[in-house]
N, C-alpha and C positions, 0 to 999 in steps of 0.2 A: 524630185521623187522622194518618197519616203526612207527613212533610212533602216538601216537592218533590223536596228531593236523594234521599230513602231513596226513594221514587218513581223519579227518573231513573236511580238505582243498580239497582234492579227489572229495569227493561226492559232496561237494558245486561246484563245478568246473565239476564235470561232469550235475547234474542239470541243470547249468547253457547252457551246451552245449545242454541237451534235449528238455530247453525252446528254445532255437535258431533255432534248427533242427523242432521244430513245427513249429514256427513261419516261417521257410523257405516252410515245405510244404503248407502250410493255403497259401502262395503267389505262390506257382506255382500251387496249387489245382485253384486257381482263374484267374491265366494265363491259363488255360489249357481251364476252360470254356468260356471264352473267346474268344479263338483260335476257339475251337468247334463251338460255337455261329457264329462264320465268315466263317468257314468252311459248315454250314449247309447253312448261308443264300448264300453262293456263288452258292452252289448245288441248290441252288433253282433258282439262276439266271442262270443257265445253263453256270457256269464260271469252266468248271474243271479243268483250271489250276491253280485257284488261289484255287480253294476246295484241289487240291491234294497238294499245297504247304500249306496249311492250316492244313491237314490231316498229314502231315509228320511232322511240327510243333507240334503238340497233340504224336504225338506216341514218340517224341523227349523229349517233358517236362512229360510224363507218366511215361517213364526209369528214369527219376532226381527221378520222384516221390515216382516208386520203389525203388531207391538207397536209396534214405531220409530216406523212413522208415525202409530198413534194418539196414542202421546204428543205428537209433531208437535204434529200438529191439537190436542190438547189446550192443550198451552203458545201454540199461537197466537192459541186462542180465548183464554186467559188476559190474555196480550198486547192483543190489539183494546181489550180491556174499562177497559184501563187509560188516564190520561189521555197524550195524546201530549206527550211530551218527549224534546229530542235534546239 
């Protein structure tokens, strides 16, 4: 079995990856509204070709967004499972 330090090495390195994976959604949560934001004012200009390529841009970085946080949860359930050490 692995030993304590390649263990506490683990968890600092997996932490490490869950602050990243925040840090990536917080910038596509803010791409996204954004994108939204240009998508609505196009719909107002009565532009729907630039709303619908605006509209498919949002549903595009929404799937990253879900993916993000499943790995999230993934690496966190990974995480819990492991023995705690700081």
């Amino acid at each position: 079995p692995p030993s304590t330090p390649e263990i506490s090495h683990a968890v600092r390195h997996m932490r490490t990856q869950l602050s990243r994976l925040e840090k990536f959604k917080n910038r596509l949560q803010l791409r996204d509204k954004e994108i939204f934001d240009k998508c609505v004012s196009a719909q107002i200009a009565r532009d729907s070709t630039s709303a619908s390529m605006y509209a498919n841009q949002c549903a595009e970085i929404r799937k990253l967004i879900r993916l993000v946080s499943n790995m999230q949860r993934t690496v966190e359930q990974f995480a819990l499972r492991q023995p705690s050490t700081s």
